[in-house]
N, C-alpha and C positions, 0 to 999 in steps of 0.2 A: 497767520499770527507771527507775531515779531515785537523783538525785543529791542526798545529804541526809548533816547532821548525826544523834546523839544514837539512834545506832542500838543502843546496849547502856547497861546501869545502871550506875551509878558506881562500885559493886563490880568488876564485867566492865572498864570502863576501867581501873580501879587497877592488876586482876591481868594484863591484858596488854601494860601499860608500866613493869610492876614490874625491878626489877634483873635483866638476865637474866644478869650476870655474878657471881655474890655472892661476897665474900672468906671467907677464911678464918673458921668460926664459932669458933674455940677458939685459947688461945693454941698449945696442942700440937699443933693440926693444922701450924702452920704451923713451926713448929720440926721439925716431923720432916721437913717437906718442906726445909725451910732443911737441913737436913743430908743430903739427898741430894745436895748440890752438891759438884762435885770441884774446886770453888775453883780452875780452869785458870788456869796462868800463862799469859799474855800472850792472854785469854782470848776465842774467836771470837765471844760474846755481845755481849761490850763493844763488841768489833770492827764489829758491823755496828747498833749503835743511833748512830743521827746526833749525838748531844747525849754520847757517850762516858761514856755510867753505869758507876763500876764495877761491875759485877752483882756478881760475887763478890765484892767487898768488902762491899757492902750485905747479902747473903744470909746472908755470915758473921755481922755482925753481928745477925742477925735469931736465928741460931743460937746465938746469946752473950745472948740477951733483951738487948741493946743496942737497943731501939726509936728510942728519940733518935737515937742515933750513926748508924741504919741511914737515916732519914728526912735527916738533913743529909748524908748521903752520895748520897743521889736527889737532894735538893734543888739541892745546888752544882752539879750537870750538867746539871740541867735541874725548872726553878723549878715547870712545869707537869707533873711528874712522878705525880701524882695522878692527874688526866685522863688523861695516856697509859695510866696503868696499864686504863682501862677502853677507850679506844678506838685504842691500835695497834695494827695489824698482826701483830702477833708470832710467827705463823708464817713470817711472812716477814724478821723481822729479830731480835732476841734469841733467841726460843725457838725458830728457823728453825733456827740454826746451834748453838746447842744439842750437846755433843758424845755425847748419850745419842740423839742424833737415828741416829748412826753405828753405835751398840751396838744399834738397833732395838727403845729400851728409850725408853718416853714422855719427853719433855724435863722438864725443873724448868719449875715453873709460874712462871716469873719475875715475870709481871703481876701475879699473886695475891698474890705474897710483896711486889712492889713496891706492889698498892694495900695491904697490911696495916700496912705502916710507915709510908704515907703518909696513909691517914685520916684517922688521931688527929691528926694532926701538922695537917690544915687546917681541922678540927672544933673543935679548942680552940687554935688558932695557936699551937704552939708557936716560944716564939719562938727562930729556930737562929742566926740573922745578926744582925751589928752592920753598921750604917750607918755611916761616916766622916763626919766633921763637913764642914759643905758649904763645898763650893770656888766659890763662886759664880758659877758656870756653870750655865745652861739650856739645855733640853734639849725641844723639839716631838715626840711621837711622836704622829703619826695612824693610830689604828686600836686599839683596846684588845683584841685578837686575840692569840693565843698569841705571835705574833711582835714585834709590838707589847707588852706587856705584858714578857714576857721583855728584853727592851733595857729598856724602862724597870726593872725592877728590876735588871739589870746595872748600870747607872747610878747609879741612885738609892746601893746601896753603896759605891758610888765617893765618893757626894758631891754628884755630879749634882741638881738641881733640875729633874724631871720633871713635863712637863704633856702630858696624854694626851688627845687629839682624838676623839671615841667616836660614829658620827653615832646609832646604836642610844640606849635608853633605859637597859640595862646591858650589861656588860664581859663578857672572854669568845670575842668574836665566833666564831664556827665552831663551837666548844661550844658554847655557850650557844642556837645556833639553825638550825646546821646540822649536826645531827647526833642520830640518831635518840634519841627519849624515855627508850628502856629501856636505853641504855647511859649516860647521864650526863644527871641529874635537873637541873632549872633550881636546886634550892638549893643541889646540890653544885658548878654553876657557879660561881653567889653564893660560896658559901663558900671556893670555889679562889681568887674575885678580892678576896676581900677577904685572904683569908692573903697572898699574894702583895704587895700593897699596904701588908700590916701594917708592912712594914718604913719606911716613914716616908719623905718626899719626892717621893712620887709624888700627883699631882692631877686625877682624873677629871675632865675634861668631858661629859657628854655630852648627846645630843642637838645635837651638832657636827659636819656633814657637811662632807669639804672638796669646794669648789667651791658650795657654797651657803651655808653659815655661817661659814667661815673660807676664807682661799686660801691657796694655798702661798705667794703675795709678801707678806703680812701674817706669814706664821711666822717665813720666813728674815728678815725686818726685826726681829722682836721675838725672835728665840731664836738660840743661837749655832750650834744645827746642829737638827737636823730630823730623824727616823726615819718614813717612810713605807711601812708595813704595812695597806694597806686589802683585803689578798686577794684573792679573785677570786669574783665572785657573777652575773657577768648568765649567765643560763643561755642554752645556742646553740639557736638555732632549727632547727628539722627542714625547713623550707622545702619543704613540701609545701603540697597542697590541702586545704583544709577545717581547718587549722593553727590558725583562727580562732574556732572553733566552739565555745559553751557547752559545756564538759566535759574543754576540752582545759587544761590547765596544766602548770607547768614545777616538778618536785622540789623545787628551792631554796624557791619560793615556799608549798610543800606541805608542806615541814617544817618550815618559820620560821613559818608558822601551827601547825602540830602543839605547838612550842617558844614561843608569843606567847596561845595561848586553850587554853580549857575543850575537853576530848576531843568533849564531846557537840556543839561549833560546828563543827566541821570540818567540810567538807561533804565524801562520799568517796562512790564507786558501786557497783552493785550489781555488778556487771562491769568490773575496771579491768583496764588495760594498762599497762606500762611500760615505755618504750623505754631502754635500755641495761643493762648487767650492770656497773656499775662498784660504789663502795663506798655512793656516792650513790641510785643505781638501789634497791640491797638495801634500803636504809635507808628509802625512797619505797614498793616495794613489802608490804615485813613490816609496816608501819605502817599502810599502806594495810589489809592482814586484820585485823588489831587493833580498826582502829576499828570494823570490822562490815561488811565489801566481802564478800559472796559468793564472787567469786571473782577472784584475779589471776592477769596472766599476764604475764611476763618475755618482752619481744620482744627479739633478740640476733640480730646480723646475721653475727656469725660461730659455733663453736662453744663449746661448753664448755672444753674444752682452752684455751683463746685466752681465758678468762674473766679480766678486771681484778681484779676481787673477789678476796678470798682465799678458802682451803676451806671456811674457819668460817662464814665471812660466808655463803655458798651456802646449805650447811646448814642456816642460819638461818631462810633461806627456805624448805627443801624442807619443815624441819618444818613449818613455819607454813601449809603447804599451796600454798604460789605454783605454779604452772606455768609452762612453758619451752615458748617455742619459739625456737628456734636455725637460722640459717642462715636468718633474716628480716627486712626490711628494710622500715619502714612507707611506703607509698608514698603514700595518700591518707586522710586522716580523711572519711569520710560522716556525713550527721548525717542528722535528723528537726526541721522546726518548729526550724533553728538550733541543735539542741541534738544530743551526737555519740550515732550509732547502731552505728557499726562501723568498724574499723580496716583498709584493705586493705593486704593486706603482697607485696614482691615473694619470690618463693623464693628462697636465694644458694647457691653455693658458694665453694670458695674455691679464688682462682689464683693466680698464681705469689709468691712472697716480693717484698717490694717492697725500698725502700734498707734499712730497720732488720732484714729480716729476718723482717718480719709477711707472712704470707701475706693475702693482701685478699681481701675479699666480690665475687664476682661475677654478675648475674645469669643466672639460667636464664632469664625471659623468661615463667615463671609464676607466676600471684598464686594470695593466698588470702584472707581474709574473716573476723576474729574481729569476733562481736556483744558491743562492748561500750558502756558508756555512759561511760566518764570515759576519757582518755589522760593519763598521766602523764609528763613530756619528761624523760629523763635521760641524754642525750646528750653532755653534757660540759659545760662550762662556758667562758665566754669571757670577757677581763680587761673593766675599766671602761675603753675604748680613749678614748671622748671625754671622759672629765675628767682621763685622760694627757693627751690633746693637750691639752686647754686650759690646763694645768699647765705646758705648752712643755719635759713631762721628755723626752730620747729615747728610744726605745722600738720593739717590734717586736707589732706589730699589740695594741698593747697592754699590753703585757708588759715592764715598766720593765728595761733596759737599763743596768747595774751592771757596776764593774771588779771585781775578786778583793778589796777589801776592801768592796765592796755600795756605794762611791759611787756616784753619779749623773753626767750630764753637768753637772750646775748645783751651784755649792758650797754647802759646808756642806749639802745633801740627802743622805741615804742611804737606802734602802728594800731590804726583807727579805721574806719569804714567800711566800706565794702570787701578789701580783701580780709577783714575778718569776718563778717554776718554774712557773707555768699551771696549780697545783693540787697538790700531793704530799700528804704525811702534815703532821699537827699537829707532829709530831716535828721533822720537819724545819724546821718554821717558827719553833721554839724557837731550834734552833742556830743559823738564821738574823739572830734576835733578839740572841742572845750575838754572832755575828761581830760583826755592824752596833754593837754597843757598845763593842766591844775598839776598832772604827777610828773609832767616837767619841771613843774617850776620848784615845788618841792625836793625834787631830784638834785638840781642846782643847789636849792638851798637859797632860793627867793623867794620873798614873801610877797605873795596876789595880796 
């Protein structure tokens, strides 16, 4: 066994990180599905997307061949509505609730019909929005990240004079590098950040990390408020034995290389592991088969029923051939010559519901021994707690600590996303983006 790039030809790369989600190939496919829609008033679709799209109103219009009308109707909800359309959840939230869900009759493909409007729309920028002439007010947002990006384009409409902190080489953040190949391609990131920016007063930096290129006391002195969106990236350690060992690595760092090089540089193993089932884990493991891994295996310290992932996402993996084992918990990495040989796992069940209601992993007290040569860590994620502290924002083990309108304890700061919720949906970091702008601009003493 051995850990190596460039294990299949660059046809075999192409075709196993090709689009596994493809839209609509014809205008009339999507029209006829546009009119399976029952246009529900006050409608549970809308209801449960964070960024409040009208579905039905955009779907109608798709059904009216109003393409334009139907893309600036995603757009004004949510600016990154492209992206979503390939990587939310939507079993669990628009096509979740879905009312044909009820009838036991398949939901409207909302995604499909939302990426069909929204394509064209960032492929040739149509341009939907007027910019208001600038009120001369500036505006710091750190982190060029859905949540980031979104506030500065709320802004920039306003009038706003946006300058966007990126410590990355491009924008995007989470897309563009955390998040699997075959759902959202590096050019379609590109081209989501530059539509988005099309709209005029916004100024990339990048390669501008705060706490090494810029600080948060150098913002607030030269900018009248501050948007701090940098997400949530150090991945949590498993703090076991042998954790150290050539072959062990962490998701984040596994897919931001997948998303940074050439498929054949990756280095992936003949036998991988990967600890956790979350959205992350899937996306580590299905990538990990792609490149040319023999065989993986999904370790999961509770059951499938208890799975973070959604169904689709599972799916994903079963086709792709991953394996499961459930109700296992990694207990020590063994290696060979420093280099890892096998993964010892304790056996679990599960005991009593704790405070939320989760039934917790408990041990039986018996291991077991998969032979593999790479570990993949996808256990969760943890915020950047030491460049909070040295930023003196408050904070709970990291996780910047906001009122109901996203201030901070320090003025004129406000921060959105993931370094505050410890990780949710892209979605979410969108409307987080919008709130943090509305009590910007209020802030200022602009009127949206």
């Amino acid at each position: 066994m051995s850990i190596s790039g460039n294990r299949l030809n660059t046809e075999q790369y192409l075709a196993n990180f090709d689009d596994i989600h493809p839209g609509f190939e014809t205008k009339e496919g999507a029209v006829i599905e546009a009119n399976r829609c029952l246009f529900c008033y006050d409608a549970p679709c809308t209801k449960l997307c964070p960024t409040s799209i009208n579905i039905p109103g955009f779907i109608k219009q798709i059904a009216s061949q109003n393409l334009k009308g139907s893309a600036q109707t995603i757009f004004s909800s949510n600016i990154f509505g492209g992206g979503c359309s390939k990587v939310c959840p939507v079993e669990k939230l628009c096509e979740g609730a879905c009312v044909y869900n009820l009838m036991e009759e398949k939901p409207i493909s909302i995604a499909r019909l939302q990426r069909y409007a929204t394509e064209p729309a960032i492929e040739h920028k149509w341009h939907l929005f007027e910019r208001k002439t600038s009120v001369n007010k500036k505006v710091a947002v750190v982190g060029a990240g859905p949540a980031g990006l979104a506030c500065a384009h709320a802004l920039s409409l306003e009038g706003v004079d946006v300058t966007v902190f990126e410590k990355e080489s491009k924008g995007g953040g989470l897309m563009t590098y955390g998040i699997a190949a075959y759902k959202v391609t590096p050019e379609f990131c590109e081209n989501e950040v530059s539509f988005i920016t099309s709209v005029g007063g916004i100024d990339i930096r990048y390669n501008q990390a705060l706490g090494k290129d810029i600080s948060l006391t150098e913002l607030r002195s030269a900018f009248d408020a501050v948007f701090i969106g940098i997400g949530v990236g150090v991945a949590r350690q498993l703090d076991i034995e042998g954790e150290d060992l050539v072959g062990v690595v962490d998701a984040i760092s596994f897919i931001y290389n997948l998303r940074t090089k050439d498929y054949a540089e990756v280095a992936v193993g003949d036998k991988v592991a990967v600890i956790g089932l979350g959205m992350t884990a899937i996306d580590a493991a299905t990538q990990a088969k792609r490149l040319g891994a023999k065989e993986v295996t999904i370790v999961y310290r509770r059951t499938e029923n208890e799975k973070p992932c959604t169904q689709e996402e599972l799916n994903i993996a079963k086709l792709d051939g991953c394996k499961f084992e459930y109700l296992a918990s990694p207990k020590q990495v063994v290696g060979q010559n420093g280099k890892v040989s096998g993964l010892i796992c304790d056996k679990m069940t599960l005991g009593e519901p704790d405070e939320s209601g989760r039934r917790s992993p408990v041990s039986l007290g018996e291991t077991f021994e998969l032979e593999v040569d790479m570990v993949i860590k996808a256990a969760g994620q943890t915020p950047f707690e030491s460049l909070i502290k040295s930023s003196n924002i408050l904070h709970k083990n990291g996780k910047i600590l906001t009122d109901d309108s996203l201030a901070t304890n320090l003025s004129t700061v406000f921060a959105g996303g993931d370094c505050i919720n410890g990780g949710k949906e892209v979605v979410n970091a969108v409307q987080d983006g919008k709130d943090a702008a509305t009590a910007i601009l209020r802030y200022l003493g602009v009127n949206a």
